[in-house]
Structures are given as structure tokens and as C-alpha cells.
ROTI-56522 format. One record per residue (C-alpha): residue number from 1; residue in three letters; x, y, z. Coordinates in steps of 0.1 Angstrom, whole numbers, padded with zeros to 4 digits. Layout:
   n res     x     y     z
 NUM ALA     X     Y     Z
...
// end
This chain:
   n res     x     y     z
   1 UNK  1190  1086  0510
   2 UNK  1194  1113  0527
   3 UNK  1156  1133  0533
   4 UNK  1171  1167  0549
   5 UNK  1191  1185  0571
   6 UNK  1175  1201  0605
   7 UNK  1185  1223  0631
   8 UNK  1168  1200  0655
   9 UNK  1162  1161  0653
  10 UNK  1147  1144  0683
  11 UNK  1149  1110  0688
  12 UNK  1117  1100  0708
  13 UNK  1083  1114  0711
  14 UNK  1077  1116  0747
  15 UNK  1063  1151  0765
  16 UNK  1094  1159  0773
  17 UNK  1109  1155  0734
  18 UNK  1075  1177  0726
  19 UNK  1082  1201  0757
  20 UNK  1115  1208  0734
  21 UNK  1102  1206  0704
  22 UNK  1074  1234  0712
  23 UNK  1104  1256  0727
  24 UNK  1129  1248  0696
  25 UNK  1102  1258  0670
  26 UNK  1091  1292  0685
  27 UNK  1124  1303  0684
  28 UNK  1121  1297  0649
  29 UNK  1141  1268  0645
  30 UNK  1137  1237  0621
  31 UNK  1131  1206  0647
  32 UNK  1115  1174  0637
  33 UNK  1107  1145  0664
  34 UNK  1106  1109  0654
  35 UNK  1090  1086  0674
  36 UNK  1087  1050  0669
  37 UNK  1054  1044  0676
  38 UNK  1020  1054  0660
  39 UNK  1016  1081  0685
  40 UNK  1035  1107  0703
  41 UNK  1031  1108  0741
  42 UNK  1057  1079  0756
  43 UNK  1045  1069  0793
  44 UNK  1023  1102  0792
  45 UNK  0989  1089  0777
  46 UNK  0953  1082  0786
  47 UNK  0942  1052  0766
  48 UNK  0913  1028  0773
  49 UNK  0921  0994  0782
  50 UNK  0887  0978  0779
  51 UNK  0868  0973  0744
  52 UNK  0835  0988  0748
  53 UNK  0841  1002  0780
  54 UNK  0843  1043  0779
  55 UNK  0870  1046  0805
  56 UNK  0897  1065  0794
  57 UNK  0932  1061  0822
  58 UNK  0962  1075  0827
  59 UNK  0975  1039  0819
  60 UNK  1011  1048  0829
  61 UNK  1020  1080  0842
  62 UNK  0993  1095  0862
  63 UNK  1002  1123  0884
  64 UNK  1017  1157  0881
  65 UNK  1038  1175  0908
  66 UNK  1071  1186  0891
  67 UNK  1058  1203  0859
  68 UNK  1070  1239  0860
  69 UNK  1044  1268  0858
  70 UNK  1068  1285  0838
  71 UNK  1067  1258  0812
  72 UNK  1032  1258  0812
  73 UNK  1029  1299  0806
  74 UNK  1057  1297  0779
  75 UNK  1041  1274  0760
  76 UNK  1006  1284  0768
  77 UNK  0993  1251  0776
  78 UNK  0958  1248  0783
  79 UNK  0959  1218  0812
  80 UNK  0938  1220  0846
  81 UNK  0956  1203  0875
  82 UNK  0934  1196  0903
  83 UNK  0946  1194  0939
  84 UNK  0932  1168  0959
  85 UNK  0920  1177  0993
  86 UNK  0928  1148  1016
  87 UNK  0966  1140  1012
  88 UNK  0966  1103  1021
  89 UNK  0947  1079  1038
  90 UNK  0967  1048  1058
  91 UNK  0953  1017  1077
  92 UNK  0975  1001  1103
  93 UNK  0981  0966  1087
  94 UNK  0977  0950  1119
  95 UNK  0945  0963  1126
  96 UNK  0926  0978  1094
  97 UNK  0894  0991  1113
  98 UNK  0920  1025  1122
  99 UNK  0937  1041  1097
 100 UNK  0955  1076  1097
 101 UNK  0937  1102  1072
 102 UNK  0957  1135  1064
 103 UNK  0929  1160  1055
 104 UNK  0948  1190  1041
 105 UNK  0919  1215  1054
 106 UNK  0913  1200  1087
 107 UNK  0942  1194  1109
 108 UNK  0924  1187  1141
 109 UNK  0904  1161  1123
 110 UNK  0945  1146  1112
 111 UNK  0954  1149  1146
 112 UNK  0928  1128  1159
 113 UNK  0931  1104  1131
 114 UNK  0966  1099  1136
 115 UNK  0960  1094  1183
 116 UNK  0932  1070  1171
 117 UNK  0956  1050  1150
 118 UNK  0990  1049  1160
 119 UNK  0978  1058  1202
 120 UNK  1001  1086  1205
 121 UNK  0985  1121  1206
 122 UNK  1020  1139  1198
 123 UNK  1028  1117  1166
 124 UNK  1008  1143  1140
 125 UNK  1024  1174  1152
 126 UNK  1060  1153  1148
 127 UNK  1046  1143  1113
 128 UNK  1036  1178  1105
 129 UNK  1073  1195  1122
 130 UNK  1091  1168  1100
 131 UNK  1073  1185  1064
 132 UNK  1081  1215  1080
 133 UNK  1115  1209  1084
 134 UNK  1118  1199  1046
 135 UNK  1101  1224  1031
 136 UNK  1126  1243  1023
 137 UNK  1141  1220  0996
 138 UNK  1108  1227  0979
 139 UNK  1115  1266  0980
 140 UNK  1151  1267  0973
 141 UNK  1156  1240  0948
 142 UNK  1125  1239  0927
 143 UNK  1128  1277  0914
 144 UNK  1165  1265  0899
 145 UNK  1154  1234  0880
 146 UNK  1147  1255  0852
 147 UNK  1174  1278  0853
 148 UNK  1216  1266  0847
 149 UNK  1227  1240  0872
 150 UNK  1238  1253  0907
 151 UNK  1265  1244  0923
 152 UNK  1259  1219  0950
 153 UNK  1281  1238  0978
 154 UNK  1252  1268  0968
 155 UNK  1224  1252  0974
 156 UNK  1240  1239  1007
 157 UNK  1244  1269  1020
 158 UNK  1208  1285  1011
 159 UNK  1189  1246  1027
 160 UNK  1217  1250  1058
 161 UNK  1242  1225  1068
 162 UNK  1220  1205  1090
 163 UNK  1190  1195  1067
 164 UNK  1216  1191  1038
 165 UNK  1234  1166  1063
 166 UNK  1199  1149  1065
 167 UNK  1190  1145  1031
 168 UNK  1223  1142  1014
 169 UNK  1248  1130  1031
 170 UNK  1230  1101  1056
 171 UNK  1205  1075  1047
 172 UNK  1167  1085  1049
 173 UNK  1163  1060  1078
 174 UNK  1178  1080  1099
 175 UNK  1159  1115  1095
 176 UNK  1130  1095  1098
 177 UNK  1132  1076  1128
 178 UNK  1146  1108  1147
 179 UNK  1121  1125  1135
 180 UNK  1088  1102  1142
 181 UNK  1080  1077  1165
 182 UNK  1059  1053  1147
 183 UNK  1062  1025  1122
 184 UNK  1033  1036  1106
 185 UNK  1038  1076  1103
 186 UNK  1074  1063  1090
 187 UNK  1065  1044  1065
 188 UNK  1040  1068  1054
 189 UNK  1071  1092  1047
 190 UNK  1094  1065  1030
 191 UNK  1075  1057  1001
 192 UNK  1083  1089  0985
 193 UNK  1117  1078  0982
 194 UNK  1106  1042  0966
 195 UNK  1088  1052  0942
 196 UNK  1100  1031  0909
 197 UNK  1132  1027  0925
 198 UNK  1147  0997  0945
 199 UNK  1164  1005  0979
 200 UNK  1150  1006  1018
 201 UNK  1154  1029  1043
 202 UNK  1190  1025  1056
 203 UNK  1205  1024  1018
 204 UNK  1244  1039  1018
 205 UNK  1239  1047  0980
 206 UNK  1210  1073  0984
 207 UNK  1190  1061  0960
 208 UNK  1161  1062  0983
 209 UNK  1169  1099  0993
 210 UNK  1175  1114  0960
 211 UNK  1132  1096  0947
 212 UNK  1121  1117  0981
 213 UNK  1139  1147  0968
 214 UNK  1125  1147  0941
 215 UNK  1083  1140  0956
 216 UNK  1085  1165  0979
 217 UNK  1099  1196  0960
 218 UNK  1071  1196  0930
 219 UNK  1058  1229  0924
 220 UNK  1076  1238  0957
 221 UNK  1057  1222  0980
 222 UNK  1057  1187  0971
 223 UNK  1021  1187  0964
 224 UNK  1010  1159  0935
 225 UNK  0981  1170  0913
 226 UNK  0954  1153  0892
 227 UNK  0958  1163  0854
 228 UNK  0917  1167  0845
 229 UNK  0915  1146  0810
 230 UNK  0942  1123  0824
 231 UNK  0977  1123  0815
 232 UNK  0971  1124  0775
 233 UNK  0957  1160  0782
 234 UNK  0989  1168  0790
 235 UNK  1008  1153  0767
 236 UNK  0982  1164  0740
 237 UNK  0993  1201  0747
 238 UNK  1021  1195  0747
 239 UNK  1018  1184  0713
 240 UNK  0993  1211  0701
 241 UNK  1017  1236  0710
 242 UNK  1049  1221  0693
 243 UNK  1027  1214  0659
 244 UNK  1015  1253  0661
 245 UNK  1047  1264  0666
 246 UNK  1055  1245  0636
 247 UNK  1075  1211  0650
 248 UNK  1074  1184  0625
 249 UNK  1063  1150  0642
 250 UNK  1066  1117  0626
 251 UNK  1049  1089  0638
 252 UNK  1060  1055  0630
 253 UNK  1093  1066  0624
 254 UNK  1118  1037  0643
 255 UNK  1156  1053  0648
 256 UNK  1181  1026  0644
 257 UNK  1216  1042  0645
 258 UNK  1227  1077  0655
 259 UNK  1266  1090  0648
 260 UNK  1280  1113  0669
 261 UNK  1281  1137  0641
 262 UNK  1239  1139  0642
 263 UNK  1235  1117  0613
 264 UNK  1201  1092  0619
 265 UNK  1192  1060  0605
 266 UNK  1151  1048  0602
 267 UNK  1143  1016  0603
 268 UNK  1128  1023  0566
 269 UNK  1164  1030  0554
 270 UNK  1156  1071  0553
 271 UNK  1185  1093  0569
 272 UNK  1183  1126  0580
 273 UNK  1207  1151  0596
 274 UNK  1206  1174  0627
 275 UNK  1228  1197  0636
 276 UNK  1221  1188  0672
 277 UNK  1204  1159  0680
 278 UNK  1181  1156  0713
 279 UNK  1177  1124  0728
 280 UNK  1140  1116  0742
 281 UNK  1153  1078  0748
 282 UNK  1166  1065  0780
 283 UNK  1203  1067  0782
 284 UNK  1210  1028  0775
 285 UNK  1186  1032  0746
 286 UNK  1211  1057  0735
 287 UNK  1237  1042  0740
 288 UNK  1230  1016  0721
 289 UNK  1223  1040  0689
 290 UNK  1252  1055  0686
 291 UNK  1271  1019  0691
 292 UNK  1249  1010  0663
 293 UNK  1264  1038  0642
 294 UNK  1301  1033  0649
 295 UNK  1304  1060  0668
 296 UNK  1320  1052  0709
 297 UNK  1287  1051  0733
 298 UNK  1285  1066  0764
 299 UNK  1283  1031  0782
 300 UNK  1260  1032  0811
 301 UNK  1278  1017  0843
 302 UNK  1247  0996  0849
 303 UNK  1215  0977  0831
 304 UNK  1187  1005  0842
 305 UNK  1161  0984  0864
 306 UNK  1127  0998  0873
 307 UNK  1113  0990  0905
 308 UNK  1070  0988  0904
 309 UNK  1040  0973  0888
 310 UNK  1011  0993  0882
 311 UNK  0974  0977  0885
 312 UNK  0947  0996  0867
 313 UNK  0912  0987  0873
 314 UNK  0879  0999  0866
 315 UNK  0853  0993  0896
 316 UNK  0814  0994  0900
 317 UNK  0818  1009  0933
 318 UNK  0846  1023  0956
 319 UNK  0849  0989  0983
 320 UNK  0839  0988  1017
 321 UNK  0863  0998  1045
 322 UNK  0869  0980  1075
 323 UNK  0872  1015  1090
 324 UNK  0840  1028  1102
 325 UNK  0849  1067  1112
 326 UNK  0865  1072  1075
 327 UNK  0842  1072  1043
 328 UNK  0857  1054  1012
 329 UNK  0851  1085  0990
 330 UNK  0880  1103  1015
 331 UNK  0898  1075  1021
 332 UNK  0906  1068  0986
 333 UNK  0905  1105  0970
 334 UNK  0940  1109  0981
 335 UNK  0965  1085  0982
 336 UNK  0954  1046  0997
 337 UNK  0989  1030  1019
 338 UNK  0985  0998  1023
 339 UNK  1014  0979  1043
 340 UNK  1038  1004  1038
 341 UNK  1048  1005  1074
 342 UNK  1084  1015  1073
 343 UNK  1095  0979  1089
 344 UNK  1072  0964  1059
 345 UNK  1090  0985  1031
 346 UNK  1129  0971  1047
 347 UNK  1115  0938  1050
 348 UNK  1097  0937  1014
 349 UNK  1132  0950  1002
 350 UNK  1150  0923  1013
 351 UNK  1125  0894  1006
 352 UNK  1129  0913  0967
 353 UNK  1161  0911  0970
 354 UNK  1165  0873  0976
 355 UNK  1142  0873  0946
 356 UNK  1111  0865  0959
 357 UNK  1077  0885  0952
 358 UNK  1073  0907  0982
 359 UNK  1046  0889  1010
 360 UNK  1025  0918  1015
 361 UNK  1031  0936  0987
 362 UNK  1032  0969  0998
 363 UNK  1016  0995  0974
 364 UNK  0997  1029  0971
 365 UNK  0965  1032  0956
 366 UNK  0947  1063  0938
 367 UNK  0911  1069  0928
 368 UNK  0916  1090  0900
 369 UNK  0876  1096  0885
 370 UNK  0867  1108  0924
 371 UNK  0889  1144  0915
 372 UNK  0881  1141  0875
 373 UNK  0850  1125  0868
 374 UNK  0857  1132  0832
 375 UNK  0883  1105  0823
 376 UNK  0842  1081  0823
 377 UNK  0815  1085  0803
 378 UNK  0784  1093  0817
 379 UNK  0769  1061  0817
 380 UNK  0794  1051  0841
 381 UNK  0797  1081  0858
 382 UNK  0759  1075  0866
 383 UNK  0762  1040  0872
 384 UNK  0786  1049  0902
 385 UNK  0816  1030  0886
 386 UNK  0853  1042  0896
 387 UNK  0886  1041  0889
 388 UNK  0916  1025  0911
 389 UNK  0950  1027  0904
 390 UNK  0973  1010  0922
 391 UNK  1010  1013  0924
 392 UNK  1031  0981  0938
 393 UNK  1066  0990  0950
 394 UNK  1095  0969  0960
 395 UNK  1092  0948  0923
 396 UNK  1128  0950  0907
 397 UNK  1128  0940  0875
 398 UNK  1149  0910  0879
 399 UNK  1121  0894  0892
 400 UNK  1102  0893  0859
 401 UNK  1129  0894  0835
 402 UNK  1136  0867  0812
 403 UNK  1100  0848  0823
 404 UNK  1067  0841  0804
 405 UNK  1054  0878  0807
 406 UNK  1014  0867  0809
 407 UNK  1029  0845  0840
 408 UNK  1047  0870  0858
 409 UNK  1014  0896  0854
 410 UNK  0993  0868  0870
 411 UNK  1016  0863  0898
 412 UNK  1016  0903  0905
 413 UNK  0982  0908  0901
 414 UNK  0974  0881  0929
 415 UNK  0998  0896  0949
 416 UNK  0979  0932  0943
 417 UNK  0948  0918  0953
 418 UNK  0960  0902  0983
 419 UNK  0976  0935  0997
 420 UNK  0945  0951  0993
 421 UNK  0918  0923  1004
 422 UNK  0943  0927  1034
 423 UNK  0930  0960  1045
 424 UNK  0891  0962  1025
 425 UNK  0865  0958  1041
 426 UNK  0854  0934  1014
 427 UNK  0870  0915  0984
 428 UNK  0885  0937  0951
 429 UNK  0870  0914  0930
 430 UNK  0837  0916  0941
 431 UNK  0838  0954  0931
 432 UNK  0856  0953  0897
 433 UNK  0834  0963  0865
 434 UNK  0828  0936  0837
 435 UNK  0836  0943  0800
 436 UNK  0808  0936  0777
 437 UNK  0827  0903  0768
 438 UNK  0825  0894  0805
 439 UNK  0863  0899  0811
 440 UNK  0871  0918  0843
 441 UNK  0884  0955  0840
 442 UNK  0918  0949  0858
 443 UNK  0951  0945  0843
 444 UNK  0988  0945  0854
 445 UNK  1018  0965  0839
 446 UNK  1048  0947  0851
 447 UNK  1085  0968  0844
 448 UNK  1088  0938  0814
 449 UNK  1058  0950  0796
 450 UNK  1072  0987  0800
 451 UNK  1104  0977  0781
 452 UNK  1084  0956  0757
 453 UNK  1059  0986  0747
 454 UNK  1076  1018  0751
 455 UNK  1112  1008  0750
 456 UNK  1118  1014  0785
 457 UNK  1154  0996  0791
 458 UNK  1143  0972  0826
 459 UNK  1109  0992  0829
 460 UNK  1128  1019  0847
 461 UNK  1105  1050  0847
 462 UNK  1133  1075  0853
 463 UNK  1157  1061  0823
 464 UNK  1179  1053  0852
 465 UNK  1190  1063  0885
 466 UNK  1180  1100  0898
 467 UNK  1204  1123  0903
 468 UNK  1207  1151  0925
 469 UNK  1196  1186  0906
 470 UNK  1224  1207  0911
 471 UNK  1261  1202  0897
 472 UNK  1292  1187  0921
 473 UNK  1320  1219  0932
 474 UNK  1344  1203  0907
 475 UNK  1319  1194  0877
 476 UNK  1331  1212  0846
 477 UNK  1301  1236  0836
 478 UNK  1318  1253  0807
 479 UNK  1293  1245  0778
 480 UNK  1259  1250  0775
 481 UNK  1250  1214  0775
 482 UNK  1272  1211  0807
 483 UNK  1252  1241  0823
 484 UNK  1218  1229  0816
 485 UNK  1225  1194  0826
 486 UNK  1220  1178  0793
 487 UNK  1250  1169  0780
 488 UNK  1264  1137  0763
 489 UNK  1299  1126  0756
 490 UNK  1292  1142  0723
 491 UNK  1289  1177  0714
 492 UNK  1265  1174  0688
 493 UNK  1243  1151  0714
 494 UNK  1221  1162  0743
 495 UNK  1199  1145  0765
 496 UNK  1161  1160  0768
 497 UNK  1142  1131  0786
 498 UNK  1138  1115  0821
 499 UNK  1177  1106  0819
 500 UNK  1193  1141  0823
 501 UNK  1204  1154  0851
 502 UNK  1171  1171  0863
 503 UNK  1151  1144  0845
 504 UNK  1124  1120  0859
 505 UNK  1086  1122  0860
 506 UNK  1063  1143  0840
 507 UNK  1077  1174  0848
 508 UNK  1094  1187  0812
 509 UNK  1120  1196  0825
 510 UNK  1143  1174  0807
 511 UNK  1125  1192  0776
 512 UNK  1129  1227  0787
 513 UNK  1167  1227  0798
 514 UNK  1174  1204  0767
 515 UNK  1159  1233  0746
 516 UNK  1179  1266  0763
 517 UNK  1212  1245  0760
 518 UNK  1203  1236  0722
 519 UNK  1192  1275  0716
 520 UNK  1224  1289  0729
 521 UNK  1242  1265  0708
 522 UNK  1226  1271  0676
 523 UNK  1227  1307  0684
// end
């Protein structure tokens, strides 16, 4: 039975599938999302992972850089992203009582940090010259992501052929080891380009260079903000703003074949029709729908495989440092390296690789309550509790898939807490908060458990691999869909999640462009 015919049907409830929602409806069009679980939101959501315990955490996504002012304006979303004052904070592995801490406000208090650690006095000005000398892709290619695609040999000539060179056409590695002279400052800069994805430093595919594109352009500067509420602020926004605008959203409502033509299939046996349908699934996801309703597929080259695993924990108190000149309240405000030396990112790479867990782990750590004391109630907040967040990189997929998942968590998690134990002044388990049952408040989110609850093909955060955010010289840009970056091999199909062309992170901009190309088409 057929329920209705829409202007709009989105497959997918994430914030970007909301982000175009809210735009589709205020234009007055009839758009109805349909996720398949019991709450809209996707990877975008503050839950609480503890009975009993009033912590509420960004339990997948959990910071903003790449969401758009203009989106926020347009759709008049009420959101407070705080900035945190001290960038990052980094021990050196091999001796944890230094550690380098970038305080935005202070940079003679950086400069000595960085003398102190690494024992040159030059390496901070080299650090600081190197974000200079990449700024510009912040300036020149974030105002574009909402507008049509620009040609590539554009934006080449506006960034200059030299830093082009650098970022597009040669590995990472190489504009970072010209550019700084330590293992440490070096790694510091490389993990932007690892985040959820699997490569090293001297990778010929790029994979590494198009992640650090995409960290260091954000709001065009790069900068990475704390949503106040957590992430399901956001995405609850989000979804005010598409419900008053009049978007229908259906929870519970599981998509099971889509035909090229914009004709759906539920899980219920309900059909309904669009006369465009957005997808807010990853491409393989898709692709798999439309095979499912005998329609062709687009037929993804390759399997999408995250890279990560993401430890949340709740804490009675921020740990001990082995560092005596840097508090633990600044040293985890920002973002925590632990052994992500640039020779410690190759080398956990290729012990990943050979399909072993990687020995350190390397991984990044944020305190989230220390900018937004909000996400606790105030029984912890008084208590002195804290959140930690900890992001593990260099964990393909492969190397959980197809085992006993509540294995492959416990393997991770010892992992995590050896990386860390490696640098604190004190054991992470000595500091982490009890549950009223007695349980710990610590729990792992391997790239397995990301397909299993959010239909995330391999756990791949992005939907696949990023790609650059402007169009080739000899792309064809002569529809709408082709403009935007959102197009499918059918007309009647656009992508408006992390898998377009400008997708990845919580940014709606998948969303956004999904939306113009749809309006222009529906006229």
C-alpha cells in the first residue's frame, strides 16, 4: 500500500538528513524523513551510558569545527559552541614529566613549553609558521563549501601553486618534515589527517592529506569547538527547526528497498513515493537499497572501513600528571596526545596493518565537562567528577570484524588504558567513577559496534573515503546535483550525508547542498 506521494523523502535521520529537511520544508515543500531507529540524530547524540548516573555524553560525535555559520543563521538554531582556550597538550612519550602545551592566549608560555620539551628553542615559531602557511585553505576553501562546487584549477590558483603542491599533490610526510624538526611537533600535526581514517604519513593515495584538509579549514581557521549540551543539542535543533518548519519525521521507520524512480519500501510493508529521494545513509548502505529494489546500484569500489575506537569514561577526578609545570585542568581542557609522535603514528600503521592491535595505541584524549560543566548534574559537578573521552586511532576495522564483539572491546579498552597509564601520573582506573551497581563508568565503541548500532557500513564515520571539496577541470557539473556535489547515478537520487562530496563530520553540509540542489530541481 502505497501511504503518499512527497516532494521530499529522506532516507536516514541523521543532522545532516534534518539540516535538509529544515531547509526543504521552509521552502514550502512536502519532505518526510524516515529513520530506522527510535530517535532521530545518527552519530550526533548525547545519551547516558550509565544507569543512575546523571552524565549525559556526546557518546559518538563530539566536536564541532565544520558547521557553517550560515547554516546556523538560516535555520536559526539556538546552539552555543564554546572555544577552548588551550589547543592541545602533548607529553613526550619517552619522558612524560615534559610535555608541550599550546595555550592559544599565551604564546610565550607555548614557546617555552615547546624548548622545555622537545630542547629546541626555534621548534614553536616553525610550528606556528607551518599553521601559518596553511591557513589559507581555511580562508579560501571554507566560504565555498556551501556554495556550487569550484573547480579544482580555481581554487589552485586562489591557495597558489606551491601550498597546493603541498597538500594535494605530495604526501603529508613531506610538508611536515620540511616544515618541523621534531618527532613530537610532527606528530602533533599528523593526527589531523588520521582521524577515522587508516593511512601514515608517506601514503601515495592522500588519504591522510584530504582528513587534515578537512580539520584545519573548519569555520576557517580550523578551530574545533565544544557544543554546550553536547552533541544532541545540536542535533536537537536541528530537529526543532525541521518539525517547525513543518518536516514530518518518522521514527522507527526501517527502509528496505529504494527504486531509482523514488519509490520506498518499510520494513512494515508501507510504501511511499518521492519525487526526489535524499539519502542520509552511507553510500554502501545505498547501494545496497536500490539493489534491493531492482534498480542497478551505484557499486562502491570498496567495503567502507573506519579507522578508531572511541573510549568514554566518567571520572571522580581529572588524574595526576607526571608533569609538574602543567596543571591537569590545562592539560586536559584541550586536546590530551598521547604517543602520537609522528614515528609512533607510521609505526602503529604498519603494526595495524599486519593485523595486530597497535603497541602503544596512539590516541587523543578530551575532557569535555572542563568547557561545559552542564552535560553532569550537580551532584557530580560538586563531587568534582569529569569526563574523558578518548579517541584511539590507527584501529581499521579489519581488526575487529568478524570476532566476538564483547572480546574485541576488552582487548581495545586494555590497550586504551595502557596508552594512557603510559603518560599519567597515576593509574586510569584508580580515577574512574562507580555506577550505583558498582560497575565502572568506562566503555569502548569499537568501528563493529558502530555498524551494528547505527548502520555504519565498517564503522566508517565519513560513509567512506573523503574527498576533496572542489570538482576535477573535466567533471561534468551540468545538473544541479552535479553542481552541489550530491549526485547519484540516478536523477531522482541525491546524496545528503557524510558521503557526498563535501560530506564528513558534523558540519551539515551534506544537508545544506543536498537541499539547494533538490530546490532547484523541484523548482
Amino acid at each position: 500500500m502505497t501511504s503518499g506521494i512527497h516532494d521530499v523523502v529522506i532516507i536516514g535521520g541523521g543532522h545532516n538528513s534534518l539540516a535538509a529537511a529544515a531547509y526543504l520544508a521552509r521552502a514550502g515543500k512536502d519532505v518526510v524523513i524516515l529513520e530506522r531507529l527510535a530517535h532521530p540524530g545518527g552519530a550526533a547524540v548525547s545519551e547516558r551510558p550509565w544507569a543512575g548516573v546523571d552524565a549525559r555524553l556526546s557518546r559518538y560525535s563530539y566536536l564541532v569545527s565544520l558547521l557553517p555559520r550560515r547554516v546556523i543563521d538560516d535555520l536559526g538554531l539556538r546552539i552555543d559552541l564554546r572555544r577552548r582556550r588551550f589547543s592541545s597538550y602533548t607529553p613526550e612519550p619517552s619522558d612524560p614529566s615534559r610535555g608541550i602545551l599550546i595555550d592559544t592566549m599565551d604564546a610565550a608560555a607555548t614557546a617555552h613549553s615547546f624548548a622545555r620539551t622537545t630542547g629546541d628553542p626555534a621548534e614553536a615559531a616553525r610550528f606556528a609558521e607551518l599553521s601559518a602557511r596553511v591557513a589559507p585553505l581555511g580562508r579560501t576553501i571554507f566560504p565555498t563549501m556551501t556554495e556550487p562546487l569550484p573547480r579544482a584549477s580555481a581554487v589552485r590558483e586562489r591557495l597558489g601553486g606551491e601550498l597546493w603542491s603541498a597538500i594535494v599533490e605530495r604526501p603529508l610526510g613531506e610538508l611536515l618534515r620540511s616544515s618541523l624538526d621534531t618527532d613530537l611537533a610532527r606528530g602533533i600535526a599528523m593526527t589531523d589527517g588520521l582521524i577515522g581514517t587508516f593511512s601514515h604519513s608517506g601514503d601515495e593515495t592522500l588519504r591522510q592529506n584530504r582528513c587534515y584538509l578537512y580539520h584545519v579549514i573548519g569555520g576557517g581557521s580550523g578551530d574545533w569547538d565544544v557544543p554546550v549540551g553536547g552533541m544532541g543539542r545540536v542535533t536537537a535543533e536541528l530537529e526543532r527547526a525541521a518539525r517547525d518548519a513543518g518536516a514530518g519525521i518518522r521514527t522507527n521507520a526501517e527502509v528496505i528497498s529504494l527504486s531509482p524512480d523514488g519509490e520506498l519500501v518499510l520494513a512494515d510493508g508501507r510504501r511511499l513515493c518521492g519525487r526526489l529521494v535524499l539519502s542520509g545513509v552511507g553510500p554502501a548502505v545505498l547501494d545496497g537499497l536500490l539493489a534491493a529494489g531492482g534498480g542497478p546500484s551505484g557499486s562502491p569500489d570498496a567495503r567502507p572501513e573506519g579507522a578508531q575506537v572511541k573510549v568514554n569514561m566518567l571520572l571522580r577526578r581529572l588524574p595526576r600528571l607526571r608533569d609538574a609545570e602543567v596543571s591537569p585542568e590545562a592539560a586536559f581542557a584541550g586536546t590530551f596526545h598521547v604517543n602520537e609522535t609522528l614515528s609512533q603514528l607510521d609505526a602503529a600503521y604498519e603494526r595495524a596493518a599486519g593485523g595486530g592491535i597497535p603497541e602503544p595505541l596512539p590516541a587523543e584524549i578530551y575532557c569535555h565537562s572542563l568547557t561545559d560543566p552542564s552535560i553532569l548534574g550537580p551532584e557530580l559537578r560538586a563531587s568534582g567528577a569529569q569526563t574523558l573521552t578518548l579517541f584511539g586511532l590507527q584501529v581499521p576495522h579489519r581488526l575487529v570484524s568478524g570476532r566476538d564483539r564483547a572480546a574485541a572491546r576488552a582487548e581495545l579498552l586494555r590497550a586504551a588504558e595502557a596508552t594512557l597509564d603510559s603518560v599519567l601520573g597515576e593509574s586510569i582506573a584508580d580515577c574512574v567513577y562507580e555506577a550505583p551497581d558498582g560497575s565502572p563508568c568506562i566503555e569502548a565503541r569499537t568501528t563493529a559496534d558502530l555498524e551494528d548500532s547505527l548502520g555504519m557500513v565498517g564503522g566508517d564515520i565519513f560513509h567512506g573515503p573523503l574527498s576533496w571539496p572542489w570538482a576535477p577541470d573535466d567533471a561534468e557539473l551540468t545538473t544541479p546535483a552535479q553542481r552541489w556535489g550530491v549526485a547519484t547515478e540516478h536523477d531522482k537520487v541525491l546524496v545528503c550525508a557524510s558521503g557526498a562530496v563535501r560530506g564528513g563530520a558534523v558540519s551539515g553540509l551534506g544537508g545544506h547542498n543536498a537541499a539547494m540542489a533538490a530546490l532547484e530541481l523541484l523548482g
